[in-house]
N, CA, C and O atoms as a DFTB+ gen file, in Angstrom:
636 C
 N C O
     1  1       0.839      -1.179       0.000
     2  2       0.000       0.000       0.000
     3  2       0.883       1.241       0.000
     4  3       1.955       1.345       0.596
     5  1       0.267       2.205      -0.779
     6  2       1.490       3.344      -0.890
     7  2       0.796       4.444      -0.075
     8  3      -0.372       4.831      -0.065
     9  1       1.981       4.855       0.663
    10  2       1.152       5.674       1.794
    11  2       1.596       7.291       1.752
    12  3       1.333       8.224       2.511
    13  1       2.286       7.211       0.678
    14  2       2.610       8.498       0.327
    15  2       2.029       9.253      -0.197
    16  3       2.739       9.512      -1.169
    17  1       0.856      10.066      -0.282
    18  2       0.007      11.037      -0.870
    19  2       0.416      12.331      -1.564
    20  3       0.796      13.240      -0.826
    21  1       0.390      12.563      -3.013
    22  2       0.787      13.778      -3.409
    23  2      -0.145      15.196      -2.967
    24  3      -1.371      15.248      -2.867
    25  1       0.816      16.276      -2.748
    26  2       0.466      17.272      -1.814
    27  2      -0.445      18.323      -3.439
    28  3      -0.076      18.123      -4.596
    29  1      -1.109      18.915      -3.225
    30  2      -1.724      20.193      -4.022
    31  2      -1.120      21.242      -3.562
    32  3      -1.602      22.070      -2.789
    33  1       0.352      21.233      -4.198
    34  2       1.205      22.459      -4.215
    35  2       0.357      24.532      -4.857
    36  3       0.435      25.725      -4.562
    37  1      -0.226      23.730      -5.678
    38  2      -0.881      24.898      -6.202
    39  2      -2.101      25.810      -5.302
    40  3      -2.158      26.966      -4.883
    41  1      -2.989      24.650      -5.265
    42  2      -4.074      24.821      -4.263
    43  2      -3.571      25.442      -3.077
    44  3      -3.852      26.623      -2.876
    45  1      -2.836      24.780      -2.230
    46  2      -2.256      24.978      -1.169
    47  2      -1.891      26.301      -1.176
    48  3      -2.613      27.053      -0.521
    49  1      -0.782      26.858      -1.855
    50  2      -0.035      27.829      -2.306
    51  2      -1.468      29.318      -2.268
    52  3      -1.467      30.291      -1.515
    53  1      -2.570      28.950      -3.409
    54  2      -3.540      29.565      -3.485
    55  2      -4.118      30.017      -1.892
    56  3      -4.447      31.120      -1.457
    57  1      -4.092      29.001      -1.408
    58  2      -5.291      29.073      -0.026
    59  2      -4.008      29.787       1.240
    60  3      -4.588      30.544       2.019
    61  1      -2.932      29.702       1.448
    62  2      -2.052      30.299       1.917
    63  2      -2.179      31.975       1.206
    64  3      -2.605      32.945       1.834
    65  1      -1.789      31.998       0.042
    66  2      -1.169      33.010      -0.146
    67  2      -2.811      34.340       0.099
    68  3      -2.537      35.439       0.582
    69  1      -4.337      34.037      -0.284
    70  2      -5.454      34.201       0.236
    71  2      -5.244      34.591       1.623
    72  3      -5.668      35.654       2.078
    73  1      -4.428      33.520       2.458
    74  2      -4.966      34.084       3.940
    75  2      -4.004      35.092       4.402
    76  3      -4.235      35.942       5.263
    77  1      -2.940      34.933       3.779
    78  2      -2.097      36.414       3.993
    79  2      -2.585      37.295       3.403
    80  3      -2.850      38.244       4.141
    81  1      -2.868      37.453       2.265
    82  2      -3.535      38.889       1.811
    83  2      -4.889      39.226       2.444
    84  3      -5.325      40.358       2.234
    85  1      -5.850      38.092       3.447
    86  2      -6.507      38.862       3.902
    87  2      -6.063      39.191       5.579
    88  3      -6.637      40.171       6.054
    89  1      -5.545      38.797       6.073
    90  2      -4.541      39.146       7.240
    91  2      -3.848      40.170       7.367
    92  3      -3.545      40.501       8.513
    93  1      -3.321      41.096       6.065
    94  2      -3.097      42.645       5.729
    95  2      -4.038      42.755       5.641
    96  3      -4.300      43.423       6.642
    97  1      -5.199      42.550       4.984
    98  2      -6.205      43.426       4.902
    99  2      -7.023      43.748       6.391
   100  3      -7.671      44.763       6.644
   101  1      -6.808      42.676       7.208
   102  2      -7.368      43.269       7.951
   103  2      -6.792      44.194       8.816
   104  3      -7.359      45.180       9.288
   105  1      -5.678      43.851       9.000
   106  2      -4.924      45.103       9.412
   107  2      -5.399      46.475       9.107
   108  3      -6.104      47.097       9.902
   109  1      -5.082      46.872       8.154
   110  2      -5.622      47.951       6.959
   111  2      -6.980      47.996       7.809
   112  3      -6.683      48.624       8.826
   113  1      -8.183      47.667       7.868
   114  2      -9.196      47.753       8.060
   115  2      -9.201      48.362       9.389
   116  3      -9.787      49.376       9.768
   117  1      -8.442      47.560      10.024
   118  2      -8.413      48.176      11.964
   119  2      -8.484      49.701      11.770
   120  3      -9.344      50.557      11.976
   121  1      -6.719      49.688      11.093
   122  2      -6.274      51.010      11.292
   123  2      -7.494      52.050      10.594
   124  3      -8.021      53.058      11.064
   125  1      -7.612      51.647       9.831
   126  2      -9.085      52.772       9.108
   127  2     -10.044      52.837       9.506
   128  3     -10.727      53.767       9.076
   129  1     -10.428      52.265      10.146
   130  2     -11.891      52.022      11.257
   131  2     -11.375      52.709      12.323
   132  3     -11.965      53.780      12.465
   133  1     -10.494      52.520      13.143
   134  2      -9.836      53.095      13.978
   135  2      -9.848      54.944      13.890
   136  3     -10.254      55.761      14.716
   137  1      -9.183      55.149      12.443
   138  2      -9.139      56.858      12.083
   139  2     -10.395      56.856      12.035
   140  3     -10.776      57.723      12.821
   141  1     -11.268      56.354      11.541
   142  2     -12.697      57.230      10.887
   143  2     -13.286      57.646      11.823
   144  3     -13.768      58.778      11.848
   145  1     -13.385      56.538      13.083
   146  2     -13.757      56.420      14.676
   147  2     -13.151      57.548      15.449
   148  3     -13.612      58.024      16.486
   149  1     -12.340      57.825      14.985
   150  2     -11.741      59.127      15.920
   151  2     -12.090      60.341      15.290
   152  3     -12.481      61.277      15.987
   153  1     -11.993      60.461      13.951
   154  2     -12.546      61.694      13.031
   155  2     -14.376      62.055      13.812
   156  3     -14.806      63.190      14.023
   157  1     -14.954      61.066      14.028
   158  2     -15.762      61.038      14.075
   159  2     -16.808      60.874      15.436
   160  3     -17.978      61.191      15.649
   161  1     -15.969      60.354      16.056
   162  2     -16.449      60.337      17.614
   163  2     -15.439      60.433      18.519
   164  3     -15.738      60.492      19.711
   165  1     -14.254      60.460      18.166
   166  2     -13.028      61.024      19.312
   167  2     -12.562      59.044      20.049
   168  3     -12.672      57.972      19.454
   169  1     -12.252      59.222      20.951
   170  2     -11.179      58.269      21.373
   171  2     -12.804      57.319      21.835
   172  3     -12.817      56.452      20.961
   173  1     -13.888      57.120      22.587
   174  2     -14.907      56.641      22.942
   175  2     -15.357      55.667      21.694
   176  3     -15.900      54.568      21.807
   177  1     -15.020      56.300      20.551
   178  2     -15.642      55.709      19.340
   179  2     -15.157      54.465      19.030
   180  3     -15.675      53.352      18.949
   181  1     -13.910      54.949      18.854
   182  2     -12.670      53.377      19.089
   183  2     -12.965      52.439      19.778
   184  3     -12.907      51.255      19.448
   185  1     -13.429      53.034      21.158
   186  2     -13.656      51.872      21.989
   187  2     -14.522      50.789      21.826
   188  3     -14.427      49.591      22.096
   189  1     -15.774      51.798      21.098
   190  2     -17.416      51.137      20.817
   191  2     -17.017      50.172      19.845
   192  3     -17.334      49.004      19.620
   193  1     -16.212      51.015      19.320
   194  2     -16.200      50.265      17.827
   195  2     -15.064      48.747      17.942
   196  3     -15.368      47.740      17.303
   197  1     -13.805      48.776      18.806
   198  2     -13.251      47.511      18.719
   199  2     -14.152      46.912      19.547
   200  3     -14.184      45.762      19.109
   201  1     -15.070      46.980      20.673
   202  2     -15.768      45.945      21.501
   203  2     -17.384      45.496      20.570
   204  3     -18.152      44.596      20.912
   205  1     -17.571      46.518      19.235
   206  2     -18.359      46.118      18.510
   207  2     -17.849      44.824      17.696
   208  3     -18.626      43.948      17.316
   209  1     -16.368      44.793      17.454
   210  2     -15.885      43.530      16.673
   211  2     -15.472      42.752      16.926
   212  3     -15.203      41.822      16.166
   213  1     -15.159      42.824      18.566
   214  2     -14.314      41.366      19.210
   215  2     -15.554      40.579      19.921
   216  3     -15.539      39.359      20.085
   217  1     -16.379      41.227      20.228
   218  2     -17.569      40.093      21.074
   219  2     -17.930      39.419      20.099
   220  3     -17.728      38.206      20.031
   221  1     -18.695      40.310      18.927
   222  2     -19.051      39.051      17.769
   223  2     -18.415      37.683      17.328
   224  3     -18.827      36.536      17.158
   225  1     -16.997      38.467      17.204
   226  2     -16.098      37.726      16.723
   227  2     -15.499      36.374      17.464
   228  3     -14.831      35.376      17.194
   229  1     -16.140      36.963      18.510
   230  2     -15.013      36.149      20.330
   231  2     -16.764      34.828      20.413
   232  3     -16.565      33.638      20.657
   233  1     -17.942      35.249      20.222
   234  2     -19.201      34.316      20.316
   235  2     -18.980      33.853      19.365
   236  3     -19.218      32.670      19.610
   237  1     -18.475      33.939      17.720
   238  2     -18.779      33.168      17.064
   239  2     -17.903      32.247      16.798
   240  3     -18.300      31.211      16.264
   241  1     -16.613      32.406      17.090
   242  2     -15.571      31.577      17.148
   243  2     -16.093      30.091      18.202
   244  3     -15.339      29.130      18.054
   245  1     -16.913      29.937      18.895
   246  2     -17.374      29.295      19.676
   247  2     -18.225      28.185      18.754
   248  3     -18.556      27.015      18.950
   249  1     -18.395      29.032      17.765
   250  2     -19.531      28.096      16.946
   251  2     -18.858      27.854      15.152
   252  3     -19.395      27.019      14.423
   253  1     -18.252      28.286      14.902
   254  2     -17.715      28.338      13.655
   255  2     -16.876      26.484      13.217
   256  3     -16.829      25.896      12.137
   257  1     -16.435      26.142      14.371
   258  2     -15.941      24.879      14.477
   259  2     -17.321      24.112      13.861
   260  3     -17.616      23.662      12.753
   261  1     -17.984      24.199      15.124
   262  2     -19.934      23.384      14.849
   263  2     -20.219      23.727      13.458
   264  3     -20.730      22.821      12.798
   265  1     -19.925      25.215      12.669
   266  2     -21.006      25.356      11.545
   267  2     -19.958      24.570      10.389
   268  3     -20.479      23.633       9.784
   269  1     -18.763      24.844      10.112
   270  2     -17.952      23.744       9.721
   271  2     -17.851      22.205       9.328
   272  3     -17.773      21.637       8.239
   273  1     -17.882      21.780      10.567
   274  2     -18.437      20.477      10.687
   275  2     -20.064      20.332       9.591
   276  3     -20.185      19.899       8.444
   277  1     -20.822      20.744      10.292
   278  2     -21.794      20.570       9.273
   279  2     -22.136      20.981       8.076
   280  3     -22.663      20.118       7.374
   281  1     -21.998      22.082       7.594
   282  2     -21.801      22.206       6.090
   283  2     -20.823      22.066       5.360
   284  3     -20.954      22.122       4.137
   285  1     -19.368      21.806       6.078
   286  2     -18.180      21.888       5.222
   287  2     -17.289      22.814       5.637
   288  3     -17.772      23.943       5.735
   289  1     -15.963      22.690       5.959
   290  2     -15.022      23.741       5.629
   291  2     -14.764      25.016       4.804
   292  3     -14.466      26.205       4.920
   293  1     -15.109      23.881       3.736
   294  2     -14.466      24.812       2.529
   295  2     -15.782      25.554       1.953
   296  3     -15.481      26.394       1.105
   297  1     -17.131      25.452       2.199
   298  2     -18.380      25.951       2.052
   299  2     -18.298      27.129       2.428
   300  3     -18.393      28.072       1.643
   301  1     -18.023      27.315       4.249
   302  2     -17.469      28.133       4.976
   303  2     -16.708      29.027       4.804
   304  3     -16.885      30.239       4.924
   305  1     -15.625      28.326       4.448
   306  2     -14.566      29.411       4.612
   307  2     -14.495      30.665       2.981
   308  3     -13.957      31.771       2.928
   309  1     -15.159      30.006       2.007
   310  2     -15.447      30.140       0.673
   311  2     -16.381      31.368       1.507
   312  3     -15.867      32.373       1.996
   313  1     -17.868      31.045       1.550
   314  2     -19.141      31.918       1.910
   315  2     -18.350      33.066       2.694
   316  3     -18.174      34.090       2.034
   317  1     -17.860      33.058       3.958
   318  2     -17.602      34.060       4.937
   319  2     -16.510      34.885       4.001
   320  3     -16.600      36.106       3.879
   321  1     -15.568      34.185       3.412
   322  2     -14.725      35.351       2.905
   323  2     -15.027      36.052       1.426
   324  3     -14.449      37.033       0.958
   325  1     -16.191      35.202       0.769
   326  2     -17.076      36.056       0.054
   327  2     -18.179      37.230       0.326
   328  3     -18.603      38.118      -0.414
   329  1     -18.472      36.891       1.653
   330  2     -19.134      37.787       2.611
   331  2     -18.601      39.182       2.768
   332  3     -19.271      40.197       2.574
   333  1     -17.456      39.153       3.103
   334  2     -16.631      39.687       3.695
   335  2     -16.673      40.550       2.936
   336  3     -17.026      41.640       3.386
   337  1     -16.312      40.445       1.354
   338  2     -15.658      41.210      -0.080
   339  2     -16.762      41.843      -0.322
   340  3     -16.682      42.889      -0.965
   341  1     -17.764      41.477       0.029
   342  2     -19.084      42.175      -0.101
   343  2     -19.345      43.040       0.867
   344  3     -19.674      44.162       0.482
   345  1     -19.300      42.868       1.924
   346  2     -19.232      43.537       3.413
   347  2     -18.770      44.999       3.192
   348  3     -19.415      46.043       3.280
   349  1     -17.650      44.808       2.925
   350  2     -16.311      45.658       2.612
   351  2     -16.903      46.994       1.389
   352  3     -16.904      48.218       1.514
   353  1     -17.305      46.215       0.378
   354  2     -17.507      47.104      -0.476
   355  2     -18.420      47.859      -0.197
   356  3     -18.417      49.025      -0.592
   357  1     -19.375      47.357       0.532
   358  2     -21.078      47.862       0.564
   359  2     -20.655      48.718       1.493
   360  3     -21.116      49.845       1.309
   361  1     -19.958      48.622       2.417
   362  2     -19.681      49.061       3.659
   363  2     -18.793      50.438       3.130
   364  3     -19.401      51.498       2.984
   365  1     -17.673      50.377       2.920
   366  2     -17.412      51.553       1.811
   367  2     -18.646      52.980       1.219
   368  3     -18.736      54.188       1.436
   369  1     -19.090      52.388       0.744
   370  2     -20.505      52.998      -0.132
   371  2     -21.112      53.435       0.948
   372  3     -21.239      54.646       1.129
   373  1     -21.714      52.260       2.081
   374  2     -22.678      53.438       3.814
   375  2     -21.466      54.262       4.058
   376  3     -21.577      55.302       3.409
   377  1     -20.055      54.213       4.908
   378  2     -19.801      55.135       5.281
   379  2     -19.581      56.374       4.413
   380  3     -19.445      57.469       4.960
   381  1     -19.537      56.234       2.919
   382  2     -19.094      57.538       2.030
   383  2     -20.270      58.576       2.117
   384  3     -20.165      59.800       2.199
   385  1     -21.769      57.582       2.071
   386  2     -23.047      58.233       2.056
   387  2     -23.057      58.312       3.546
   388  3     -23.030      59.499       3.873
   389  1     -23.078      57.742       4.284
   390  2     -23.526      58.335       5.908
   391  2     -22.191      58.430       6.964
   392  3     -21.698      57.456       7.533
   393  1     -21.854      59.451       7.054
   394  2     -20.448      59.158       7.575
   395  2     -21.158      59.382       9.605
   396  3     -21.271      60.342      10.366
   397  1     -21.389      58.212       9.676
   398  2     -21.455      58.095      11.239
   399  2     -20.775      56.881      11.860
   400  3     -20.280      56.085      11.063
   401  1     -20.671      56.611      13.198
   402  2     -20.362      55.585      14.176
   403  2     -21.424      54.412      14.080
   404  3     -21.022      53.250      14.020
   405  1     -22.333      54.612      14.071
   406  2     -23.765      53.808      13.710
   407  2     -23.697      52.928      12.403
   408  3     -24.317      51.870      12.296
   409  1     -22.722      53.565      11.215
   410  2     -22.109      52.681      10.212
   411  2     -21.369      51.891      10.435
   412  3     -21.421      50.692      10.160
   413  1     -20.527      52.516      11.004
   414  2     -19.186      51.715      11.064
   415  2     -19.564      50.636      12.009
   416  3     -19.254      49.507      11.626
   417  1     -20.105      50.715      13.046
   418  2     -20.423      49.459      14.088
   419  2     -21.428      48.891      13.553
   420  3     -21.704      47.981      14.335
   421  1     -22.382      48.856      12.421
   422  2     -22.884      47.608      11.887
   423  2     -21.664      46.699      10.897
   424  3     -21.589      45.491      10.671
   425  1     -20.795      47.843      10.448
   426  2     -19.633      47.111       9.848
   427  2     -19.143      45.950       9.823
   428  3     -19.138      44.983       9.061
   429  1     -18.532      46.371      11.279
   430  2     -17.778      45.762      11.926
   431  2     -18.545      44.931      13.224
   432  3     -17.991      44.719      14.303
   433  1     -19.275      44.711      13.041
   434  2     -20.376      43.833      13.823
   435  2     -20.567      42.416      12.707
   436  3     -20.317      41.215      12.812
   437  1     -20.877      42.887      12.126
   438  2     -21.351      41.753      10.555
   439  2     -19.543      41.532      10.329
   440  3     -19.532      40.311      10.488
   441  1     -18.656      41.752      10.175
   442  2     -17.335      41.508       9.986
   443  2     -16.724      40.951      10.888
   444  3     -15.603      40.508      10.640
   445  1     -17.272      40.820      12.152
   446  2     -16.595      40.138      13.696
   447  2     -17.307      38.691      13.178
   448  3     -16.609      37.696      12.983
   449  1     -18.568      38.686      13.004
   450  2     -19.317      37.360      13.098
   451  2     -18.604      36.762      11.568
   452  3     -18.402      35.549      11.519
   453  1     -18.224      37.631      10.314
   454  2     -17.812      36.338       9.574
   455  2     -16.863      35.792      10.241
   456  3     -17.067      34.686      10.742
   457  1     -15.823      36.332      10.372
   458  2     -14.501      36.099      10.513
   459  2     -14.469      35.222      11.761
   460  3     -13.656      34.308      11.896
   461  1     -15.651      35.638      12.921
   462  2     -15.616      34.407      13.812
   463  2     -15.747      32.802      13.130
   464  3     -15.080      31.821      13.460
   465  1     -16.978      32.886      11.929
   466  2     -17.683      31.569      11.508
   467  2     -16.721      31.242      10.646
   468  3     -16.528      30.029      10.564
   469  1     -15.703      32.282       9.622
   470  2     -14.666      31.298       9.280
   471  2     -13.547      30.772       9.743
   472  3     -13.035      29.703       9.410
   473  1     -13.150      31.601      10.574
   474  2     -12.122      31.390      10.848
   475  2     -11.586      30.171      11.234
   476  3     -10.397      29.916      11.045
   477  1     -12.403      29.345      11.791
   478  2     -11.778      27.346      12.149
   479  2     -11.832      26.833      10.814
   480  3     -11.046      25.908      10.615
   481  1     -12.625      27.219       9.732
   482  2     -12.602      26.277       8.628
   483  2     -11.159      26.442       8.115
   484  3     -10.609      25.341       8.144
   485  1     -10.310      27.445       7.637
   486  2      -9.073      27.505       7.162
   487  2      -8.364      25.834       8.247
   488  3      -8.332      24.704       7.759
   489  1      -7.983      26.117       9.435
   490  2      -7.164      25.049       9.877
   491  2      -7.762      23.437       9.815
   492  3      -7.307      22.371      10.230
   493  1      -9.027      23.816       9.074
   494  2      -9.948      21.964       8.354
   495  2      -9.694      21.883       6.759
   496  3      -9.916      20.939       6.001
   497  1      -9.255      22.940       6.533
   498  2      -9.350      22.935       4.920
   499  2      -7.776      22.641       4.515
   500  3      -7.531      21.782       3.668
   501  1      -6.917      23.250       5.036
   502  2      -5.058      22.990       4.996
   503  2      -4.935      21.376       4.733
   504  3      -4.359      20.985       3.718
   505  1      -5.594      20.281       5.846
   506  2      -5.215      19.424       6.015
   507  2      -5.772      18.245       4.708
   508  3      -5.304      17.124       4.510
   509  1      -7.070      19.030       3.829
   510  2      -7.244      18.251       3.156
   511  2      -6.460      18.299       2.230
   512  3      -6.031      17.230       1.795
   513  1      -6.048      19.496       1.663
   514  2      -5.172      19.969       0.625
   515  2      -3.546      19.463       0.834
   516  3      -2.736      19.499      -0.092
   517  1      -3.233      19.012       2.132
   518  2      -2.157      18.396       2.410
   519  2      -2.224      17.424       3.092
   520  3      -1.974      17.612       4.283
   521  1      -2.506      16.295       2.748
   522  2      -2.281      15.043       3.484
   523  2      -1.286      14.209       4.294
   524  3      -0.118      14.389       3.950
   525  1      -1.470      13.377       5.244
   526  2      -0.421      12.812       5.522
   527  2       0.904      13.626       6.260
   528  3       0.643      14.335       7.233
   529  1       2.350      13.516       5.779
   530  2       2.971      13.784       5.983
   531  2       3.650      15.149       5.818
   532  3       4.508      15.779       6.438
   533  1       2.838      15.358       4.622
   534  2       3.546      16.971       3.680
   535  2       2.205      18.122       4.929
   536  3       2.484      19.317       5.031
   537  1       1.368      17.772       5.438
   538  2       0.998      18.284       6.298
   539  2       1.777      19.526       7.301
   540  3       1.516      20.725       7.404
   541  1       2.913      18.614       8.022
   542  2       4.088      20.057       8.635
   543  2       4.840      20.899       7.106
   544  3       5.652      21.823       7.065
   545  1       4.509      20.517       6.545
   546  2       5.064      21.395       5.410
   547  2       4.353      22.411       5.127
   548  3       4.889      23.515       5.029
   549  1       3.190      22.265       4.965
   550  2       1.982      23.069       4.685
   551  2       1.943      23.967       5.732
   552  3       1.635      25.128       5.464
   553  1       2.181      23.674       6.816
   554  2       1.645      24.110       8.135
   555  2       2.654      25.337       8.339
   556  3       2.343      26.502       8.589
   557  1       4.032      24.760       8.161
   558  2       4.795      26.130       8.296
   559  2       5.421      27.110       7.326
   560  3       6.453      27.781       7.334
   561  1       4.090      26.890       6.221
   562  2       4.111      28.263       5.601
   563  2       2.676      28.491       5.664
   564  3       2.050      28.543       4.605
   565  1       2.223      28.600       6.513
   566  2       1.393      29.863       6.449
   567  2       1.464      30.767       7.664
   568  3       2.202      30.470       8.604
   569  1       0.750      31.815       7.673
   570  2       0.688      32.718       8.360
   571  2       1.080      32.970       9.632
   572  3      -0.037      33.102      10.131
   573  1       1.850      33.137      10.542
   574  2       1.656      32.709      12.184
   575  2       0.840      33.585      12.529
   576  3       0.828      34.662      11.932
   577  1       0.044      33.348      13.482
   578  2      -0.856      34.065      14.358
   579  2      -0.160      35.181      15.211
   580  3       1.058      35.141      15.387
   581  1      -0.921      36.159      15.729
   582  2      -0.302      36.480      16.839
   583  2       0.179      36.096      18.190
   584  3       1.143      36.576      18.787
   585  1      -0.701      35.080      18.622
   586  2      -0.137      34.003      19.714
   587  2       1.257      33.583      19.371
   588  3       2.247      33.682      20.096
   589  1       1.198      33.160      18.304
   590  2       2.314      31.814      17.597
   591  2       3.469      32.966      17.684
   592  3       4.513      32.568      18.201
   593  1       3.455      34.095      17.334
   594  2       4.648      34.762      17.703
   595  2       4.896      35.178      18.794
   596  3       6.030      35.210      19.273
   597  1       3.959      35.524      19.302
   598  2       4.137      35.373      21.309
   599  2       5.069      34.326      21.667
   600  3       6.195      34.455      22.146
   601  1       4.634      33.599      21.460
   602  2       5.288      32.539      21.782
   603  2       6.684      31.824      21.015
   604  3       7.454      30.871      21.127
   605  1       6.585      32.242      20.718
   606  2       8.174      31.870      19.531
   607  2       8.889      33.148      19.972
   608  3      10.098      33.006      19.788
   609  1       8.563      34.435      20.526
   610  2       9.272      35.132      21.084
   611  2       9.788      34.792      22.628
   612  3      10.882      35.155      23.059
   613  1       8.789      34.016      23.397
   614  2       9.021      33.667      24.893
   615  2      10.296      32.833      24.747
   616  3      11.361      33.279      25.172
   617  1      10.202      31.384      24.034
   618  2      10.843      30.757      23.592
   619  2      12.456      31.147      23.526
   620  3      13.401      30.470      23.930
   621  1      12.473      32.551      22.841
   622  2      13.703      32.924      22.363
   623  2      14.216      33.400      23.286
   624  3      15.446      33.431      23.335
   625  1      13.384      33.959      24.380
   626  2      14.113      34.796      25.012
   627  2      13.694      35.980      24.927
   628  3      13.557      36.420      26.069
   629  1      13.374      36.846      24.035
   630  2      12.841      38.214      23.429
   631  2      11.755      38.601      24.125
   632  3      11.635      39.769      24.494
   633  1      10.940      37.766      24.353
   634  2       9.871      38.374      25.022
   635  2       9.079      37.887      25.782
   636  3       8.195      38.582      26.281
């Protein structure tokens, strides 16, 4: 029996190089949500506005594993980050036409909950695209988290 499974270098490559470009993007997004929030409601706004995107984000992560499981990974992770591109744009268009706080925190309310519901499918979807053994291969090219560098800094010494 041959137990060696060929890896989807391409695919793989695709679905990596995806989660880094949206990992800047969200960056990008903080920081601009962040300015508009201050243009617009001063330092309070910020506040509303990151605790508008981490609770969503922090409840749905709770369940994103569960919605996964049952419809699929890659259903998931496909839908939410198509969501998202839509989110984004539409979202664009309310704040240009209504420039309030009341925008931006439906924003980023609807943007906490995708990113909660996709976010477990990426680490179900890697493993199909890499089987077996080429698995740690896959694994350490993608993205590190912010934990993962926490910790690779403790490790070192650094921090």
């Amino acid at each position: 029996m041959d137990t060696t499974q060929r890896m989807d270098w391409p695919r793989v490559g695709a679905l990596i190089a995806g989660q880094g470009v949206s990992l800047v993007g969200d960056s990008m997004l903080l920081i601009a949500m962040a300015w508009t929030a201050v243009r617009l409601g001063g330092s309070g706004a910020v506040t509303f506005l990151i605790l508008c995107a981490t609770i969503p984000k922090a409840l749905m992560l709770v369940f994103g594993g569960a919605v996964a499981d049952l419809l699929g990974p890659r259903f998931v992770l496909l839908r939410t980050a198509s969501g998202r591109v839509i989110l984004l744009a539409l979202g664009a268009v309310g704040v240009y036409l209504a420039e309030d706080v009341a925008t931006l925190a439906v924003i980023v309310v609807v943007e906490g909950v995708l990113l909660g519901l996709g976010a477990p499918s990426f680490g179900s979807v890697l493993p199909g695209l890499a089987p077996g053994p080429n698995l740690v291969r896959a694994n350490s090219s993608t993205p590190p988290s912010p934990a993962s560098r926490r910790s690779r800094a403790r490790r070192s010494g650094r921090g």
